[in-house]
N, C-alpha and C positions, 0 to 999 in steps of 0.2 A: 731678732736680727734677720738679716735678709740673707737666704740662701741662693749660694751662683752654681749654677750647674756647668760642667764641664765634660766635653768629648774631644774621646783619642783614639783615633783610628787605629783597628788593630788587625791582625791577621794579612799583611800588606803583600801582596802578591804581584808578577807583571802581569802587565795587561787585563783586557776588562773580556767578559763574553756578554751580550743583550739578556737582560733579565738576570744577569745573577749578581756578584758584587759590584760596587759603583765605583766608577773612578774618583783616585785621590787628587785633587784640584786640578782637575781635566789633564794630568800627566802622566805618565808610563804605569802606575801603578794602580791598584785596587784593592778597597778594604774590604772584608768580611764579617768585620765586630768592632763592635766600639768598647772602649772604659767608660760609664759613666761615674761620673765625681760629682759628688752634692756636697757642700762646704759654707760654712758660715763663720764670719766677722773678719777683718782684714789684715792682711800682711803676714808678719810671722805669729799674728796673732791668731790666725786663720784655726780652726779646728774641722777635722770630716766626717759628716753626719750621715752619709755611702757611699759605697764605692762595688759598682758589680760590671760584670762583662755581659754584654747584649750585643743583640742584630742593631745594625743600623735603622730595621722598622719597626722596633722597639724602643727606641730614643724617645719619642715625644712623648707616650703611655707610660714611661719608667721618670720622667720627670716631672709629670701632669699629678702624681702624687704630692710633692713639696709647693703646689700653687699653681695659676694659671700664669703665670710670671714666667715661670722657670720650663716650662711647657713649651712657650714662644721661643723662649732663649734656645732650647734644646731644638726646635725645628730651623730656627734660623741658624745656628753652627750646622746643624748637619746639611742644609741648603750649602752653606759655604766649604764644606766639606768635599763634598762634589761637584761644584761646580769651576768649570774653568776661570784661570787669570786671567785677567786683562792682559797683554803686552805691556814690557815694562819695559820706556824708553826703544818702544819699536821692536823687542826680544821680544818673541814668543813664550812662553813658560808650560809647554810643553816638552821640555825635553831640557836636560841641565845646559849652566854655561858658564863664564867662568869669569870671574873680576882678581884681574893681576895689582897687585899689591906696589908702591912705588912709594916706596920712604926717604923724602929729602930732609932727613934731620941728621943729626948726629949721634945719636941717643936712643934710638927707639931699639927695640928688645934684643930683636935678629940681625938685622943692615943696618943701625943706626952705620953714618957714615960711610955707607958705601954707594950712596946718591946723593949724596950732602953738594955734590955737582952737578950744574945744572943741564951741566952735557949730559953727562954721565945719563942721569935718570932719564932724560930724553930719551935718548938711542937705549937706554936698557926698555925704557915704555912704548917705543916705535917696534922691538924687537919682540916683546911681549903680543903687540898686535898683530904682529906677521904671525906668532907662532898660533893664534887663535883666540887669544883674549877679548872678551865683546865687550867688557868694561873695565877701564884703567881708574886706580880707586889713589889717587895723589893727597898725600898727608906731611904737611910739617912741623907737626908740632908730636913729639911720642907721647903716647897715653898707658905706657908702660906702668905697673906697679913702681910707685914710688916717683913719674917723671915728675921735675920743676915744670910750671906752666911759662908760656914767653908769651909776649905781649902780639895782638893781631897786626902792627906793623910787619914785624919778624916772621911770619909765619906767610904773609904774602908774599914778602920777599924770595921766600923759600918756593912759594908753590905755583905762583901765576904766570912764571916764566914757562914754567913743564906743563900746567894745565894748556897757557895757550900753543903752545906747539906742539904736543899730543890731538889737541883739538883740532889745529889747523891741517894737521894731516889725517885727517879722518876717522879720528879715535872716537868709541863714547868715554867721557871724561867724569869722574866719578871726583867732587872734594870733599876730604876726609877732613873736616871740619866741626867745632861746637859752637864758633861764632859768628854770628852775621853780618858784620862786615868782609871777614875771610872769604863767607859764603857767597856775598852780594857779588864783591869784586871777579871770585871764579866765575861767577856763574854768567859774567860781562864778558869774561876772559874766555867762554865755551865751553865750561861744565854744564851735566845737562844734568848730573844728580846729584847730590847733598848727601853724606857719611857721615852722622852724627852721633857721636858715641853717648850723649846724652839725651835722644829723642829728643831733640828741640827744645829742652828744657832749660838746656845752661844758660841761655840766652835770651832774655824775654824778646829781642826783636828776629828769632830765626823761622817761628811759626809764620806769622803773620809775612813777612817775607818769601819765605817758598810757595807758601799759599799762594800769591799774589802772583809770583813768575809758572812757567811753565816746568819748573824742573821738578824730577820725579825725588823721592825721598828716601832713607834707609834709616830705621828708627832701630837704635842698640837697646840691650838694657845693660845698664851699670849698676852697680848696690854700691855708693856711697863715690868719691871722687879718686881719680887715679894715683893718690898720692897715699891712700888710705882705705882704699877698698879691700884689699887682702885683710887688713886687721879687721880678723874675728868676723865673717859672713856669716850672716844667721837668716833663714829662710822655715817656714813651716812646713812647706812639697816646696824647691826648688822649681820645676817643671811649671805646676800650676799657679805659686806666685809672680814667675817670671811671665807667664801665658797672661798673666791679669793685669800684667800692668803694662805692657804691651797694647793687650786688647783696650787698655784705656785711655795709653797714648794716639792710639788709631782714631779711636773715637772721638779724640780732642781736636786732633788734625782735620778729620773728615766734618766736626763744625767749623770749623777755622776758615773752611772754604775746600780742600787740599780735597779734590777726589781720591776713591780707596785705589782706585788704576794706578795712580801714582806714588802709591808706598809700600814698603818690604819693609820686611821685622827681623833682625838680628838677634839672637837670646845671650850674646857677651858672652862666648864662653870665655874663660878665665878675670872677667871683668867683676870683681868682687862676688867671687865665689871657691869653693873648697875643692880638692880634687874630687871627692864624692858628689859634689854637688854638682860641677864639670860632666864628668862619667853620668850620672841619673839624668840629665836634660840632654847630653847625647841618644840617650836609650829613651827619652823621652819626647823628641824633638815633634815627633804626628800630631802633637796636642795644638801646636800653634796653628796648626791647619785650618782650624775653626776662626780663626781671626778674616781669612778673608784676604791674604794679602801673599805674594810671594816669600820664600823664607830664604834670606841670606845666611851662610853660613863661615864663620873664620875660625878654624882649627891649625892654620895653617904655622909651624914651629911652635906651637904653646907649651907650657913648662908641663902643663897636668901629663904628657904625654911623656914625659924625662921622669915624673914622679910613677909613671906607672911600668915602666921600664929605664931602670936606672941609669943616669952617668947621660952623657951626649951634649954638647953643646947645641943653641939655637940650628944652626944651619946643617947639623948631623940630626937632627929629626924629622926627617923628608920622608922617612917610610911609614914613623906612625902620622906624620899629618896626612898620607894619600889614603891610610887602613882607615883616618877619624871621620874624612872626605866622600868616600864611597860608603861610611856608615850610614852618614848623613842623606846621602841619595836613598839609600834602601828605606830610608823613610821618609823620604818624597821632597828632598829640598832641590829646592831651583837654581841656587849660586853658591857658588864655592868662591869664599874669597882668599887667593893663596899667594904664596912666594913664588913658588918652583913650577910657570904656566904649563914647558910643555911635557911636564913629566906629568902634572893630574890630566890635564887631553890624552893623553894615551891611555893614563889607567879607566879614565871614565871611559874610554875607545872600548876596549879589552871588557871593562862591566857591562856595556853597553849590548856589544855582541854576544856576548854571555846569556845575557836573558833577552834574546833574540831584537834588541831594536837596532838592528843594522842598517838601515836607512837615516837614524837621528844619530849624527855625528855631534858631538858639542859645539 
């Protein structure tokens, strides 16, 4: 069977000095050591045949053992490992930033209904952009555990009104979308980026469509559909099956035509997964680095956060989603997707000056 080799940046540090550790994708940080992971055959089926901590110039010699195969693979993650993003959508990804959250449904986890108005979400997404939000991320349909799906009529109805006047006032416009009509339509309407909580899969016409327009992408992972995903998630490594199928949605996309400039990887936390398994791909988040792409990040009110300190409704979890958010930065993510904008700009302010990047405001 075919062995995939995997690197996780470890030992993450600020800032970089010439000649010693390398920066983590050209951002505030630097790694020291890597995990390397050797693994064979797929899914939960996956077993690990090693796993040791090394230098980063140790990578290529520590995997040139399992093949000439696994040799390249290991030189090329660790190329993308260090090397800077592209701009995404014109952001630089040096430095965090931050995508506000605007739920026009009725139903969705935290606000269902409290933008179910099309004013409402407006002025609350014009107010999001004043406070610093550089991407307004507009969803109408909840992908909650457990939501009913509604049909793409209903779901435009909801969201093309807020897209285009977010848009028209000079917002970047983010649709949180799995269908391609939704998508097509936003994207007429002045979205400039697609939030696909299925990586383009739910819909055979949404690859070939983004490809084709200029808008940039956000590829989720999901384990199984949101109606059904909480029953019973079973993973082999959480972190490295979630890092592979990612890295294989990237892969798909960048044949499809979709340059890699133009996509970011979301790892779904609580999107068919456990609270242990939540928790391990937080504490494990550096591994996607090797994919090559920006890493968005949504912790923002999730339940694993009420399961690991108990009791609190959605909207009373503000202080573990800022503690899940700055976790997430310390291992090098580029987007925070949240509810409560100008309360994580402050805290990322505060972590910011902390480890001296006083000049990169979010």
């Amino acid at each position: 069977m075919t062995i995939r080799i995997t690197l996780r940046p470890l030992a993450l540090e600020a800032g970089t000095l010439p000649g010693q550790a390398p920066a983590l994708a050209g951002g505030p940080l630097s790694f020291a050591a890597c995990e390397a992971v050797a693994r064979e055959g797929e899914g939960d089926a996956s077993h690990e045949v090693a796993r040791n901590r090394i230098e980063p110039a140790e990578a290529v010699a520590w995997a040139r053992r399992f093949g000439p195969a696994c040799a390249r693979e290991a030189e090329r993650q660790l190329a993308a490992l260090s090397a800077p993003r592209t701009p995404f959508v014109g952001l630089a990804m040096d430095r965090p930033r931050v995508m506000g959250i605007i739920n026009v449904t009725p139903d969705s986890f935290s606000d269902g209904g409290d933008r179910f108005d099309t004013g409402r979400a407006v002025a609350d997404g014009l107010a999001m952009h004043e406070a610093g939000a550089e991407i307004l991320d507009v969803g109408g349909e909840s992908t909650r555990p457990g939501a009913a799906s509604i049909d793409a009529e209903e779901e435009m109805r909801r969201t093309l009104p807020v897209v285009r006047a977010l848009a028209d006032a000079g917002a970047r416009v983010s649709i949180d979308s799995r269908r391609a009509a939704v998508m097509a339509a936003a994207l007429e309407a002045g979205a400039r980026i697609v939030n696909d909580v299925t990586a383009l899969t739910h819909d055979p016409g949404s690859l070939p469509l983004v490809a084709q327009s200029e808008a940039a992408v956000v590829l989720m992972h999901m384990q199984g559909e949101p109606h059904t995903m909480q029953t019973n998630p079973v993973y082999a490594d959480a972190p490295l099956d979630i890092r592979d199928y990612l890295a294989a949605r990237v892969e798909a996309c960048v044949a499809a035509g979709l340059p890699l400039g133009r996509i970011a990887v979301d790892p779904g936390i609580g999107f068919g997964k456990t609270l242990a398994h939540n928790l391990k791909v937080l504490d494990q988040l550096a591994v996607l680095h090797g994919i090559g792409c920006p890493i968005v990040l949504g912790v923002s009110r999730k339940s694993f956060r009420a399961n690991v300190v108990a009791g609190g409704a959605p909207k009373r979890r503000r202080p573990g989603s800022l503690a899940a958010g700055l976790a997430g930065l310390a291992r090098g993510v580029q987007i925070l997707r949240v509810h409560d904008v100008p309360e994580t700009l402050q805290a990322v302010a505060i972590w910011q000056a902390i480890r001296g990047d006083l000049g990169q405001r979010p």
